[in-house]
PDB file of N, CA, C and O in Angstrom:
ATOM      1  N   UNK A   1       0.838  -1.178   0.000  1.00  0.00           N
ATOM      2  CA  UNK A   1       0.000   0.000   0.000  1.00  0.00           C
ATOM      3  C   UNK A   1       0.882   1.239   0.000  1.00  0.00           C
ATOM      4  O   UNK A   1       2.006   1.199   0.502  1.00  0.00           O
ATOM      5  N   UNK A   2       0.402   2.306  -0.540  1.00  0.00           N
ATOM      6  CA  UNK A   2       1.118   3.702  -0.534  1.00  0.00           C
ATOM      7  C   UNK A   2       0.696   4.253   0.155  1.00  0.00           C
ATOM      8  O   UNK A   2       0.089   3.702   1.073  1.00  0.00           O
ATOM      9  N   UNK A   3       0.844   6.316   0.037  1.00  0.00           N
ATOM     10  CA  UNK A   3       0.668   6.427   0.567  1.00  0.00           C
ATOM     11  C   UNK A   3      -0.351   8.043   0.009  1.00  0.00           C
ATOM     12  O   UNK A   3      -0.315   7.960  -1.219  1.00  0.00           O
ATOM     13  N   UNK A   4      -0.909   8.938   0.262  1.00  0.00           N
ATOM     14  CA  UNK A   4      -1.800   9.995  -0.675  1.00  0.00           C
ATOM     15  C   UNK A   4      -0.511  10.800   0.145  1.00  0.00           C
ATOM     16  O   UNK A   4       0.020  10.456   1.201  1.00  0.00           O
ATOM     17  N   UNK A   5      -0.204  11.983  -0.715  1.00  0.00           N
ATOM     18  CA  UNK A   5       0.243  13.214  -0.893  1.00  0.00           C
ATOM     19  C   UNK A   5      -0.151  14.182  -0.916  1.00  0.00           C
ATOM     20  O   UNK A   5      -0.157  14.405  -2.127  1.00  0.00           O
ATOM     21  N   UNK A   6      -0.655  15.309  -0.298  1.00  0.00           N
ATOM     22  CA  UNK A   6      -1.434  16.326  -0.329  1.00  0.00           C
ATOM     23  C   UNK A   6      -0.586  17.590  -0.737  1.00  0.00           C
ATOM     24  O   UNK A   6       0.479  17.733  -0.135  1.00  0.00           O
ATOM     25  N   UNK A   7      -0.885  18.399  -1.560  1.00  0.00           N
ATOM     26  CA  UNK A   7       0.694  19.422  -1.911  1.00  0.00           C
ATOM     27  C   UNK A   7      -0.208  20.641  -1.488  1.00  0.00           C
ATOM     28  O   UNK A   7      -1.417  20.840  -1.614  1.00  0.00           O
ATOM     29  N   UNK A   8       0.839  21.402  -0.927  1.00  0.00           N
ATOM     30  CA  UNK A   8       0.051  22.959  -0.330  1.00  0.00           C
ATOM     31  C   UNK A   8       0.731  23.706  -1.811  1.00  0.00           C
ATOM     32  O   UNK A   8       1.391  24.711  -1.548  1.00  0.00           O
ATOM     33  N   UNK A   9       0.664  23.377  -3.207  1.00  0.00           N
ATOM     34  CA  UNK A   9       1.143  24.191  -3.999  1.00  0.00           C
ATOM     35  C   UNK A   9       1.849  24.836  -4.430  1.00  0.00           C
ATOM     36  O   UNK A   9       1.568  25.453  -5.458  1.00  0.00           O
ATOM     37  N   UNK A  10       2.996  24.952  -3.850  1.00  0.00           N
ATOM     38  CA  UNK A  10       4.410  25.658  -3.655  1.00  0.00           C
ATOM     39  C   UNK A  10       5.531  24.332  -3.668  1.00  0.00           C
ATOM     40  O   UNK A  10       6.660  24.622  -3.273  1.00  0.00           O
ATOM     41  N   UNK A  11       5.337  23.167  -4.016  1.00  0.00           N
ATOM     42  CA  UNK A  11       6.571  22.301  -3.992  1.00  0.00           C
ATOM     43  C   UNK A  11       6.602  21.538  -2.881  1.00  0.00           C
ATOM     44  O   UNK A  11       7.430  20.631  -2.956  1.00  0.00           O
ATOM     45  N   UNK A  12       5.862  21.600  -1.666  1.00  0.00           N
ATOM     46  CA  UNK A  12       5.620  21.075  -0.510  1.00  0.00           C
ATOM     47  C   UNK A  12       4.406  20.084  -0.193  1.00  0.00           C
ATOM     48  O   UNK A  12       3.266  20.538  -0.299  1.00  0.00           O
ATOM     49  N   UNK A  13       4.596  18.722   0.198  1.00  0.00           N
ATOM     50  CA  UNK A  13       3.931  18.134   0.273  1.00  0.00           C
ATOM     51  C   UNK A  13       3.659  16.839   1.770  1.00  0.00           C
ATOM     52  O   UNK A  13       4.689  16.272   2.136  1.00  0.00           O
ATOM     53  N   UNK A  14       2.674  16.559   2.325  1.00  0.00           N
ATOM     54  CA  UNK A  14       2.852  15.992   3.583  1.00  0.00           C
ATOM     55  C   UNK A  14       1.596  14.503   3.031  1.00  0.00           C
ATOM     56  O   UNK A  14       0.585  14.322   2.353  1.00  0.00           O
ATOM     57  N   UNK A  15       2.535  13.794   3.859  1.00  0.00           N
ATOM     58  CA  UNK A  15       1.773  12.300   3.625  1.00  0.00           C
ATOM     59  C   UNK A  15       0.493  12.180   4.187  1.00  0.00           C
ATOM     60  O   UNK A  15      -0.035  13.129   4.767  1.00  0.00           O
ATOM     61  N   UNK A  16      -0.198  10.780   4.024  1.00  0.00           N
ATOM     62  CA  UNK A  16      -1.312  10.866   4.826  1.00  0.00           C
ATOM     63  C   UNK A  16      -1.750   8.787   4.404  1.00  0.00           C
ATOM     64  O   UNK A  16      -2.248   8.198   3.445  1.00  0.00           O
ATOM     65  N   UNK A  17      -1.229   8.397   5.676  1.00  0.00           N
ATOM     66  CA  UNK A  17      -1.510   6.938   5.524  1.00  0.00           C
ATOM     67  C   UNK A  17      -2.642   6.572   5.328  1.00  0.00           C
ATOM     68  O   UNK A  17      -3.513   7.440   5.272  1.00  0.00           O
ATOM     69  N   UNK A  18      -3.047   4.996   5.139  1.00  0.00           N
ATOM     70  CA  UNK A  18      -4.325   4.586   4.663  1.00  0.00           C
ATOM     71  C   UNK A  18      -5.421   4.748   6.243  1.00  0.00           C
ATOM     72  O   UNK A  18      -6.629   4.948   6.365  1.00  0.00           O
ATOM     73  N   UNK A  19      -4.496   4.583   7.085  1.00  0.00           N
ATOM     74  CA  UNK A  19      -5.589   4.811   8.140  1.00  0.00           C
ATOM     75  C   UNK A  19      -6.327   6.123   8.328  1.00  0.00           C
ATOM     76  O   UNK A  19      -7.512   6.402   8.505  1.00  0.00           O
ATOM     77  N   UNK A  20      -4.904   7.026   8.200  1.00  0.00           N
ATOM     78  CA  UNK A  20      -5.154   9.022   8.082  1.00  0.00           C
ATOM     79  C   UNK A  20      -6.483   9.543   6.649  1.00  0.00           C
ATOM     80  O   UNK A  20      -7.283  10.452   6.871  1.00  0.00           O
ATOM     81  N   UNK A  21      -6.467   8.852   5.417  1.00  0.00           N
ATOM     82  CA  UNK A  21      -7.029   8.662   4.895  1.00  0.00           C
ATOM     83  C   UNK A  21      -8.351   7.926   4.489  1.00  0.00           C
ATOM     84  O   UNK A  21      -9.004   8.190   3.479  1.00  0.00           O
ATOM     85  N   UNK A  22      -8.606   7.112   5.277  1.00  0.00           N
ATOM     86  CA  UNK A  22      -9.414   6.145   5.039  1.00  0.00           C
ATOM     87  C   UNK A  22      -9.378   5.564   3.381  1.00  0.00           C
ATOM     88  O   UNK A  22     -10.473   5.513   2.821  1.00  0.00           O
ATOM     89  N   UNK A  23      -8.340   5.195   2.714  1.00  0.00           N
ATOM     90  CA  UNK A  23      -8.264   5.176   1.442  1.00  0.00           C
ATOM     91  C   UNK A  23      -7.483   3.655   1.365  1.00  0.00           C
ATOM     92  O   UNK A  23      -6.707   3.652   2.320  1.00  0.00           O
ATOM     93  N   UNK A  24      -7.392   2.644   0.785  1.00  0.00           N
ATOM     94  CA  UNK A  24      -7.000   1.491   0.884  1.00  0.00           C
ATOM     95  C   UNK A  24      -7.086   0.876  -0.058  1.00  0.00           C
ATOM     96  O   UNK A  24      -7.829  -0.088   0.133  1.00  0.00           O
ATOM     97  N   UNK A  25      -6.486   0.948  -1.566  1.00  0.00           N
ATOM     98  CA  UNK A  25      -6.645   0.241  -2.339  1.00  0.00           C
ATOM     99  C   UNK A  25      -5.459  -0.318  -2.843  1.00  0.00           C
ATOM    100  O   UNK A  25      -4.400   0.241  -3.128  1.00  0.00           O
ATOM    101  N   UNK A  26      -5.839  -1.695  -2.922  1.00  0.00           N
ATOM    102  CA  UNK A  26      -4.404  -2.737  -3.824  1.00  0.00           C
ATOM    103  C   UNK A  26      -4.337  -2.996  -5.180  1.00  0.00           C
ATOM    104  O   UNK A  26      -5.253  -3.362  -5.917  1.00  0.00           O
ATOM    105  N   UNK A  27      -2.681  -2.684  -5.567  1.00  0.00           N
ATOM    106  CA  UNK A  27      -2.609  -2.764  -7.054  1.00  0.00           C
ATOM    107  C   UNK A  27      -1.879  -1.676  -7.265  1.00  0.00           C
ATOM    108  O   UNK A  27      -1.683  -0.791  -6.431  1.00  0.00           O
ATOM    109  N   UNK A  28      -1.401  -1.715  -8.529  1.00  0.00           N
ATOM    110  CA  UNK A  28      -0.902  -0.956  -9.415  1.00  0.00           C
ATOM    111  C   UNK A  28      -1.423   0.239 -10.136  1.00  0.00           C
ATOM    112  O   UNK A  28      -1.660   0.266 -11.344  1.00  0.00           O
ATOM    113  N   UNK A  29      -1.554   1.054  -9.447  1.00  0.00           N
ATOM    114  CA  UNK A  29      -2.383   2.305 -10.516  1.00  0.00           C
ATOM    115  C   UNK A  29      -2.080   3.277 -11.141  1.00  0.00           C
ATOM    116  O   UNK A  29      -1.448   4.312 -10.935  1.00  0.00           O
ATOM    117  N   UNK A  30      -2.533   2.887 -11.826  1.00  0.00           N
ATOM    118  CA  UNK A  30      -1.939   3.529 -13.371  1.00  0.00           C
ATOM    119  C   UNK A  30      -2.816   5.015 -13.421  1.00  0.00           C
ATOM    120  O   UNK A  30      -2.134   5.955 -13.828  1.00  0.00           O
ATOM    121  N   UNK A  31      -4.125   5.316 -13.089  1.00  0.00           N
ATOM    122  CA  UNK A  31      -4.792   6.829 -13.186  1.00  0.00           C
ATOM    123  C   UNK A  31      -5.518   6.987 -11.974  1.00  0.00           C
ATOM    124  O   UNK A  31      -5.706   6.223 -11.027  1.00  0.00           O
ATOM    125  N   UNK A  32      -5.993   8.492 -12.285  1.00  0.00           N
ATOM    126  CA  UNK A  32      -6.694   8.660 -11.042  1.00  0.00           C
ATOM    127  C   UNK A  32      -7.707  10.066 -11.737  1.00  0.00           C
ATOM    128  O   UNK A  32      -7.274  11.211 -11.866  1.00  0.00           O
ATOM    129  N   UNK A  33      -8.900   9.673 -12.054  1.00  0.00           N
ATOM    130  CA  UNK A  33      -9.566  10.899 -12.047  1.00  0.00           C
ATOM    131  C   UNK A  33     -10.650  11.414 -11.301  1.00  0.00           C
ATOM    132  O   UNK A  33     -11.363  10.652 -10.649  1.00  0.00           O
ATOM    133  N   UNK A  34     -10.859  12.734 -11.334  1.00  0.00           N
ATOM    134  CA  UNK A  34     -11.945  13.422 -10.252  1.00  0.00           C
ATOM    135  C   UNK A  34     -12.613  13.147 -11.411  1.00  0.00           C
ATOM    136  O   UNK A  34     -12.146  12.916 -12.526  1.00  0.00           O
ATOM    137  N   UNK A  35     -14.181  13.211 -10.904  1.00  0.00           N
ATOM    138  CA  UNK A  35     -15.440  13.772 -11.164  1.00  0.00           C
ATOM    139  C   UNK A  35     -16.606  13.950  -9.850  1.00  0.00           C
ATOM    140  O   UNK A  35     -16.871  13.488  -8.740  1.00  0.00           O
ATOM    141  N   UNK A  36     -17.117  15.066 -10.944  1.00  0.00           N
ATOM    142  CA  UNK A  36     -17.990  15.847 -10.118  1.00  0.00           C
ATOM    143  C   UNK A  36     -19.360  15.585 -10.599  1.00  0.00           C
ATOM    144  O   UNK A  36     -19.536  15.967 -11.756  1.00  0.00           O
ATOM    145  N   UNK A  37     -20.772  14.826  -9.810  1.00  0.00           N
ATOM    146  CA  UNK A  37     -21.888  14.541  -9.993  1.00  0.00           C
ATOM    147  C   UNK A  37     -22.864  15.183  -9.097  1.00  0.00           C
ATOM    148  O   UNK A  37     -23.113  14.690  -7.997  1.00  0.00           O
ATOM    149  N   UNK A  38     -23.599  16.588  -9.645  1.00  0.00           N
ATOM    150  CA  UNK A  38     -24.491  16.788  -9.225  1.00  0.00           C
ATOM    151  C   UNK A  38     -23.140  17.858  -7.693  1.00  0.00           C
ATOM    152  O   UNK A  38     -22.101  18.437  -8.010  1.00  0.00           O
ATOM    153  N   UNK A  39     -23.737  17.747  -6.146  1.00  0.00           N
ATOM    154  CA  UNK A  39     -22.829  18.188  -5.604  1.00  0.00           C
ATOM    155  C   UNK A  39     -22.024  17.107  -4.855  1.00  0.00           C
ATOM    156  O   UNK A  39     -21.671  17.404  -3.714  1.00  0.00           O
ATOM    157  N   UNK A  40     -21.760  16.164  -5.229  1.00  0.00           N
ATOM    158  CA  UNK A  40     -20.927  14.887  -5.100  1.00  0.00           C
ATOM    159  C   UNK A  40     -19.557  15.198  -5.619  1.00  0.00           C
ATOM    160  O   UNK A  40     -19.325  15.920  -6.589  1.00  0.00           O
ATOM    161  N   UNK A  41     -18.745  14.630  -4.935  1.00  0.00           N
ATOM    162  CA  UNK A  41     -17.061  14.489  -6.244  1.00  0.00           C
ATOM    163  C   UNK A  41     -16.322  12.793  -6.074  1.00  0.00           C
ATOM    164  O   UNK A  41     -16.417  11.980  -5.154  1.00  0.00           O
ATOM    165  N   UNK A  42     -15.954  12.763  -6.735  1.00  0.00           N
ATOM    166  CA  UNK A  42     -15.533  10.787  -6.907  1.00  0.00           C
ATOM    167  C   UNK A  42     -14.614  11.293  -7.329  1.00  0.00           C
ATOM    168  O   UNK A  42     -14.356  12.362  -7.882  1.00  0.00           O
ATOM    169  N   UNK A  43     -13.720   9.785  -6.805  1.00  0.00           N
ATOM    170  CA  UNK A  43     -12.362   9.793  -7.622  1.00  0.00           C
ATOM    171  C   UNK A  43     -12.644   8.408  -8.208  1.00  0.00           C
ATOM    172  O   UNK A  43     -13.467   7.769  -7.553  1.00  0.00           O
ATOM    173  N   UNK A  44     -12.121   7.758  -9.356  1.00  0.00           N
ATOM    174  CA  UNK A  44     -11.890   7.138 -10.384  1.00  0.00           C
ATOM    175  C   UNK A  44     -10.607   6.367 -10.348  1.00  0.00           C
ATOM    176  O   UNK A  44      -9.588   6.920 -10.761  1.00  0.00           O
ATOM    177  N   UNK A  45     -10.554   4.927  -9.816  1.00  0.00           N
ATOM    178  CA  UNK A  45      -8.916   4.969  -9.765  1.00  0.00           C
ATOM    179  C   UNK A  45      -8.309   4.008 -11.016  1.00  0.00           C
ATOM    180  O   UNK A  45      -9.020   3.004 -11.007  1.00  0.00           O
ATOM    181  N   UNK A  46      -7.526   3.910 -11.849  1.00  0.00           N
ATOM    182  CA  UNK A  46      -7.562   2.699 -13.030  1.00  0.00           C
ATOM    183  C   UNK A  46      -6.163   2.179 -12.535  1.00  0.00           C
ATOM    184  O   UNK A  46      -5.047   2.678 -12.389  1.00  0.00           O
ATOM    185  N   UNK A  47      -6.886   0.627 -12.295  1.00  0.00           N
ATOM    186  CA  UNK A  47      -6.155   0.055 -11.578  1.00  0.00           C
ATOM    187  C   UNK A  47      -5.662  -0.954 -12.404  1.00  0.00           C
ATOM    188  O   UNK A  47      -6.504  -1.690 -12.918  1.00  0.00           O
ATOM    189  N   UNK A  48      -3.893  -1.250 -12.764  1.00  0.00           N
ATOM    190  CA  UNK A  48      -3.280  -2.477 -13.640  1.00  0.00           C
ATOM    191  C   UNK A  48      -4.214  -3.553 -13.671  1.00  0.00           C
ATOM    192  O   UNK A  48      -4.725  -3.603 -12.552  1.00  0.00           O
ATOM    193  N   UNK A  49      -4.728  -4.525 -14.483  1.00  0.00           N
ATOM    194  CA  UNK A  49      -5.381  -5.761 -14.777  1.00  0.00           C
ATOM    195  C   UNK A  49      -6.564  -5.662 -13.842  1.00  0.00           C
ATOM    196  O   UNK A  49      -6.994  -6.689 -13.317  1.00  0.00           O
ATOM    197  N   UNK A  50      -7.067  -4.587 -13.624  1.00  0.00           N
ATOM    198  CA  UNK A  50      -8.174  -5.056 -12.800  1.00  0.00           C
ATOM    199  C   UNK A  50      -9.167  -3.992 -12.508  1.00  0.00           C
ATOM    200  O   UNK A  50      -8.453  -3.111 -12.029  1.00  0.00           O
ATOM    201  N   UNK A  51     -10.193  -3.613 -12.507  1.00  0.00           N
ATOM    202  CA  UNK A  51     -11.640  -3.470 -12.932  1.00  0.00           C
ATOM    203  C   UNK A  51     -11.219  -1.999 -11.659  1.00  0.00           C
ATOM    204  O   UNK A  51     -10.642  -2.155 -10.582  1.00  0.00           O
ATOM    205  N   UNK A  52     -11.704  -0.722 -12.213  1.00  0.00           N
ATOM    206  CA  UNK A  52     -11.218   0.263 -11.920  1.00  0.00           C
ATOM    207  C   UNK A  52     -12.259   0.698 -10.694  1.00  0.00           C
ATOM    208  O   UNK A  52     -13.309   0.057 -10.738  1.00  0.00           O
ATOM    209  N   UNK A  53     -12.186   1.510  -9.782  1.00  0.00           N
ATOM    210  CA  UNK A  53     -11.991   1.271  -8.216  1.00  0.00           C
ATOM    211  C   UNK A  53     -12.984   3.057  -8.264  1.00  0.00           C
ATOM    212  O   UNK A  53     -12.488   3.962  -8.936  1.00  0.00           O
ATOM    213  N   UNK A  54     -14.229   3.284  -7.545  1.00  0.00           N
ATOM    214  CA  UNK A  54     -14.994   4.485  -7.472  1.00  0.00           C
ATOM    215  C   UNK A  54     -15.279   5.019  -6.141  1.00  0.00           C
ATOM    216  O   UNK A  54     -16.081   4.453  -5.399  1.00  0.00           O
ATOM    217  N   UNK A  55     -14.697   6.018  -5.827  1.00  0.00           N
ATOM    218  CA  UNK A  55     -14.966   6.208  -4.222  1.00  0.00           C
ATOM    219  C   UNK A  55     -15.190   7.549  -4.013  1.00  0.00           C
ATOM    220  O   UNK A  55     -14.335   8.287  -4.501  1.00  0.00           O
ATOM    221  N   UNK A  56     -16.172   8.114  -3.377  1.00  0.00           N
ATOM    222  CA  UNK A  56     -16.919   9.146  -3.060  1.00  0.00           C
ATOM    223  C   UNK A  56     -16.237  10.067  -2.162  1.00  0.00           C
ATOM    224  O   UNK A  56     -16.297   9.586  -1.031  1.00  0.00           O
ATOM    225  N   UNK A  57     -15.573  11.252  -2.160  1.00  0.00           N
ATOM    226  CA  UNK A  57     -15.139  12.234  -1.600  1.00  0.00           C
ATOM    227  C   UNK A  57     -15.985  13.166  -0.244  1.00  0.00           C
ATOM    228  O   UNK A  57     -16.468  14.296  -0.317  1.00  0.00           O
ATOM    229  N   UNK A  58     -15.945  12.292   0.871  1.00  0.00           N
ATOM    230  CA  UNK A  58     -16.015  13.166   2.087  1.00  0.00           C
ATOM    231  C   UNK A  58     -15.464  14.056   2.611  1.00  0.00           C
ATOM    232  O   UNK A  58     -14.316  13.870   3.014  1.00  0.00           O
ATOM    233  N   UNK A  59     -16.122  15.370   2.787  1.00  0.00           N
ATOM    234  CA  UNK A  59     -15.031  16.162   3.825  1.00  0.00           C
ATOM    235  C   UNK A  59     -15.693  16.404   5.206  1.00  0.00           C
ATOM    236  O   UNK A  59     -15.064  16.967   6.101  1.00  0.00           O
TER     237      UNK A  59
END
């Protein structure tokens, strides 16, 4: 497992584990896109050999 990167925009960036995240996915991933439904946002993850991964953005 990795790990998400959050960048404050300036070149600086601080980790955030799967627990800090609640984010946990296995595999190789190759993309990652946002979308935005309605006032919802998803991320999209395309994952090597295997059936691509949809998870809903809480804040």
């Amino acid at each position: 497992m990795g790990l998400i990167l959050l960048g404050d925009g300036t070149g600086n960036f601080t980790s955030l584990s799967p627990t800090e995240s609640g984010l946990g996915i296995k595999g190789d991933i190759k993309s990652i896109l946002k979308l935005k439904i309605g006032n919802s946002d998803f991320l999209i993850f395309g994952i090597n050999q295997q059936r691509p991964e949809v998870y809903q953005i809480r804040r």
